[in-house]
Biotite code that builds the C-alpha atoms (Angstrom):
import biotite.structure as struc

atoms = struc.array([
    struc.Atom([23.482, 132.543, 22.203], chain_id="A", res_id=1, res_name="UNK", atom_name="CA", element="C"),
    struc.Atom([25.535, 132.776, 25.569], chain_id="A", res_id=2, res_name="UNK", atom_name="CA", element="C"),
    struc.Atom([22.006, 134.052, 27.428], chain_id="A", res_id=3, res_name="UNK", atom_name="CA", element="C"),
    struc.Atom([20.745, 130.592, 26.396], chain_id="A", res_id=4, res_name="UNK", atom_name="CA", element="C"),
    struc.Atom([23.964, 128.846, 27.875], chain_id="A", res_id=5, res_name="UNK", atom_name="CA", element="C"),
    struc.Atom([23.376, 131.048, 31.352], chain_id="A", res_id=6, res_name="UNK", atom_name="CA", element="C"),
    struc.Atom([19.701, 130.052, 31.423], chain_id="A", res_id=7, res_name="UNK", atom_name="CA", element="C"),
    struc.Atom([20.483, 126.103, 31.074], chain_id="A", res_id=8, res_name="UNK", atom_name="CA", element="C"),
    struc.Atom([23.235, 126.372, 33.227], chain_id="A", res_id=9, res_name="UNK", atom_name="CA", element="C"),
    struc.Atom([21.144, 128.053, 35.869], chain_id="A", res_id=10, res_name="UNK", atom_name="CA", element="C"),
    struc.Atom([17.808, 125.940, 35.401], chain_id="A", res_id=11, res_name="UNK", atom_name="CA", element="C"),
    struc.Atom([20.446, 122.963, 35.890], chain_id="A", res_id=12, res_name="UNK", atom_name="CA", element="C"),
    struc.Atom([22.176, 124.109, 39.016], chain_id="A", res_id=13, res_name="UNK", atom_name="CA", element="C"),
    struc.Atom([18.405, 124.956, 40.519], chain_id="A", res_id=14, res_name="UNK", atom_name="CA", element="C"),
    struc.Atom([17.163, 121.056, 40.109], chain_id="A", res_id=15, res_name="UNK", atom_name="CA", element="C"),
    struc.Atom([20.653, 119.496, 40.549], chain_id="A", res_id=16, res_name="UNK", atom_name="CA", element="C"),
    struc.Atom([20.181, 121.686, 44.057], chain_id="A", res_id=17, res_name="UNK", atom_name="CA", element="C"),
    struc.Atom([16.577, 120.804, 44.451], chain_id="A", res_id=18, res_name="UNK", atom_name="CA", element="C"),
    struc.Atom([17.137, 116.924, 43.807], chain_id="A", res_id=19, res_name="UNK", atom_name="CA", element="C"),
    struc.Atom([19.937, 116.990, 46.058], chain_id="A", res_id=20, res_name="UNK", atom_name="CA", element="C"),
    struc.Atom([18.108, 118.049, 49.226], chain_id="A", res_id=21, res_name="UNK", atom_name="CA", element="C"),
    struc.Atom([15.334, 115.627, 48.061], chain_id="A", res_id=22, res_name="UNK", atom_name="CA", element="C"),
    struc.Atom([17.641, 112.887, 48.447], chain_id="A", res_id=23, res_name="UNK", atom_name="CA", element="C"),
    struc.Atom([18.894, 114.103, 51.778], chain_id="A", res_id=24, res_name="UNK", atom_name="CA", element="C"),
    struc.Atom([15.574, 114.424, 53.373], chain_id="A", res_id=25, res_name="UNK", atom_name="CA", element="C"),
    struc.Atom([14.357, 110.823, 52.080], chain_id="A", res_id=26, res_name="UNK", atom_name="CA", element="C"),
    struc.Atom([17.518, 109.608, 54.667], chain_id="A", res_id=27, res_name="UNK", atom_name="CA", element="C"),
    struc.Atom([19.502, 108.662, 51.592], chain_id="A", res_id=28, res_name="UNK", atom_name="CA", element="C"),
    struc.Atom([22.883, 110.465, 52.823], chain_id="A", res_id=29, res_name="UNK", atom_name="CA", element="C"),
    struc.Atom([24.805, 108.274, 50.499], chain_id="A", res_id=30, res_name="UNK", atom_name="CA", element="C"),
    struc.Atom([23.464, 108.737, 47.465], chain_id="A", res_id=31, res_name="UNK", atom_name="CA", element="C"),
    struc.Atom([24.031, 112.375, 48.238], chain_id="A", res_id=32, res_name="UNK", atom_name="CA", element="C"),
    struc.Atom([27.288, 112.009, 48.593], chain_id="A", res_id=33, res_name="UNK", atom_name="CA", element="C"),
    struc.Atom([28.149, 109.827, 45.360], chain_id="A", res_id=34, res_name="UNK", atom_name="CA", element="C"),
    struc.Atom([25.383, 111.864, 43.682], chain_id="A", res_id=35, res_name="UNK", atom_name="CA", element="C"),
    struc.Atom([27.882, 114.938, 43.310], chain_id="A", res_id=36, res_name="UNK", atom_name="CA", element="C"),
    struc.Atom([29.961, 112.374, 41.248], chain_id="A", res_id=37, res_name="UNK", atom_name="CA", element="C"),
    struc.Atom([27.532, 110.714, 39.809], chain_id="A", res_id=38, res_name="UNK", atom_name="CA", element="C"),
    struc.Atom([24.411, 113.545, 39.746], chain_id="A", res_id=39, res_name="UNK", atom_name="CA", element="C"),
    struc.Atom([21.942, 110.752, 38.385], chain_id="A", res_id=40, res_name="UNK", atom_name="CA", element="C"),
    struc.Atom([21.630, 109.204, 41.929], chain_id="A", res_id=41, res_name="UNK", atom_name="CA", element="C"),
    struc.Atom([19.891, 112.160, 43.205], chain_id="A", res_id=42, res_name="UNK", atom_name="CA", element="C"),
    struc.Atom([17.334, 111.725, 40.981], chain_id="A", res_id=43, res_name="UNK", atom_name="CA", element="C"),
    struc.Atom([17.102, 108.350, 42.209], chain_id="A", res_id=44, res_name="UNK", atom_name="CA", element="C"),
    struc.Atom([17.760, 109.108, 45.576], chain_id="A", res_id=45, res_name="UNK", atom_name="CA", element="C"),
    struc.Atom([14.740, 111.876, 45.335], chain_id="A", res_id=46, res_name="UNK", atom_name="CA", element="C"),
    struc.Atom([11.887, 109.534, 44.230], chain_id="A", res_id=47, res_name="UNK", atom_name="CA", element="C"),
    struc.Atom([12.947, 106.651, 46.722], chain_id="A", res_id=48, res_name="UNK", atom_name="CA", element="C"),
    struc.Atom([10.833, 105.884, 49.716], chain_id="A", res_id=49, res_name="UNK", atom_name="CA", element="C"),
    struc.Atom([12.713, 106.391, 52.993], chain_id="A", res_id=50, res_name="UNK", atom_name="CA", element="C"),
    struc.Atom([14.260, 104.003, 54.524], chain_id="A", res_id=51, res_name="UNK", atom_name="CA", element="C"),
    struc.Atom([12.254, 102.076, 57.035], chain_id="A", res_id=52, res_name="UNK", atom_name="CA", element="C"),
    struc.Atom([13.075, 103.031, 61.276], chain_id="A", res_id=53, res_name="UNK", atom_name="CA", element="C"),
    struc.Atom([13.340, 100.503, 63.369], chain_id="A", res_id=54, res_name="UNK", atom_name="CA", element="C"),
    struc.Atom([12.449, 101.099, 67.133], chain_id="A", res_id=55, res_name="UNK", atom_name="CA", element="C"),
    struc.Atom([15.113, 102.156, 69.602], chain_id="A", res_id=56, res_name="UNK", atom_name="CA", element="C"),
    struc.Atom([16.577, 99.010, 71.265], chain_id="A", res_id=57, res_name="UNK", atom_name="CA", element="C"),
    struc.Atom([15.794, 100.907, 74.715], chain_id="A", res_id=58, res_name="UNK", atom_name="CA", element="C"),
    struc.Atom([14.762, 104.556, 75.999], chain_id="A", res_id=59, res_name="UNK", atom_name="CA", element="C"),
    struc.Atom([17.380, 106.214, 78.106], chain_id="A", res_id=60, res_name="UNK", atom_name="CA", element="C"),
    struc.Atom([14.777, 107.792, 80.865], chain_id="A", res_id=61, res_name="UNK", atom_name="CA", element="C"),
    struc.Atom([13.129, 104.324, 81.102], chain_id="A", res_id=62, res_name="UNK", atom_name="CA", element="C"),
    struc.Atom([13.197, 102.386, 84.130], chain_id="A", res_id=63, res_name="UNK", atom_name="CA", element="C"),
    struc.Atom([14.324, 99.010, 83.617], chain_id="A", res_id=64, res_name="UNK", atom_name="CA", element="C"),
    struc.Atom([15.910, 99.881, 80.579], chain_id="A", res_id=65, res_name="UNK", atom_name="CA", element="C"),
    struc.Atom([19.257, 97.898, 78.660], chain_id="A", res_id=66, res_name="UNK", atom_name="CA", element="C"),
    struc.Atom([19.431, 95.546, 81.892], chain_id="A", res_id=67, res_name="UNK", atom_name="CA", element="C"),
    struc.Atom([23.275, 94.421, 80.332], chain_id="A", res_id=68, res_name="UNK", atom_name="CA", element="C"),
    struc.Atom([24.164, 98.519, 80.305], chain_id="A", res_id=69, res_name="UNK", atom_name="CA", element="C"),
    struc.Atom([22.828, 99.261, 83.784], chain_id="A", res_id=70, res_name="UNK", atom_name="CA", element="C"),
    struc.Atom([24.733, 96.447, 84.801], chain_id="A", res_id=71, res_name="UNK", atom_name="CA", element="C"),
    struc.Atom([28.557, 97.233, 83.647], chain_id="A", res_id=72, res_name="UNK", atom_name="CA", element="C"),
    struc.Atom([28.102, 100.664, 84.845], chain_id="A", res_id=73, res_name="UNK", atom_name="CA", element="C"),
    struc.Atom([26.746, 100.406, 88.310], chain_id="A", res_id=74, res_name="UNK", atom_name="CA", element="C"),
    struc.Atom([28.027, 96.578, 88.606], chain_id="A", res_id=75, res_name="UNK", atom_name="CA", element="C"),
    struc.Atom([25.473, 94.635, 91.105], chain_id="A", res_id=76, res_name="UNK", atom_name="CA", element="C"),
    struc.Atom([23.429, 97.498, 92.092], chain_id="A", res_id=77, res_name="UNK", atom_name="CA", element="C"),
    struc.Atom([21.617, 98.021, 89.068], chain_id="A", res_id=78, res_name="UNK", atom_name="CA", element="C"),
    struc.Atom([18.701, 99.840, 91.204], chain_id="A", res_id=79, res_name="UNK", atom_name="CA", element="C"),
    struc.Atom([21.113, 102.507, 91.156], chain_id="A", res_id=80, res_name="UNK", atom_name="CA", element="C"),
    struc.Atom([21.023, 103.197, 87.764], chain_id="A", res_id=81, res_name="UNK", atom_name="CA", element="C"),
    struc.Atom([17.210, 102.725, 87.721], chain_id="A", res_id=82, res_name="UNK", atom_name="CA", element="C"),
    struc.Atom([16.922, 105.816, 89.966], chain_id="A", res_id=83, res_name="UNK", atom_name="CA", element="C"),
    struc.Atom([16.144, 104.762, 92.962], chain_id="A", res_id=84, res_name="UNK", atom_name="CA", element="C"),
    struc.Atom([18.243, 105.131, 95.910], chain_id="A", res_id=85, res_name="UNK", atom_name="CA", element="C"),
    struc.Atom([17.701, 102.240, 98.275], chain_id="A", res_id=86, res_name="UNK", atom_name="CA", element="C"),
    struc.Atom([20.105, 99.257, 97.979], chain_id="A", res_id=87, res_name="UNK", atom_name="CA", element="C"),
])
């Protein structure tokens, strides 16, 4: 009787683990995090599409890049920022 209790308890801890990291990988960190309250939300969180990515709003190593960031750090020069040296 107790062997029977071990197996279920293992066989749960093994998909509670296995749903878990499911949800995790589908980019749904907070229904990870409620889902050790709440363990039903990995099972949602599991079989949910991933969240769509939206393109980065610029590239750091692009030239030309975030016009408004290049110019509060390098104030009226913003060739400076661009890379290129001349003034």
């Amino acid at each position: 009787m107790v062997g029977n209790w071990n197996r279920g308890a293992i066989l749960y801890f093994v998909v509670a683990f296995t749903l878990g990291l499911m949800t995790l990988r589908n980019g749904h960190g907070w229904m990870f995090f409620f889902g050790i309250f709440f363990p039903f939300l990995w099972i949602f969180g599991a079989f949910m599409r991933p969240p769509e990515r939206t393109a980065p709003a610029w590239e750091p190593g692009r030239v030309g890049a975030a016009p408004g960031r290049a110019r509060r750090l390098c104030g009226s020069r913003r060739t400076e920022y661009a890379g290129n040296s001349s003034p």
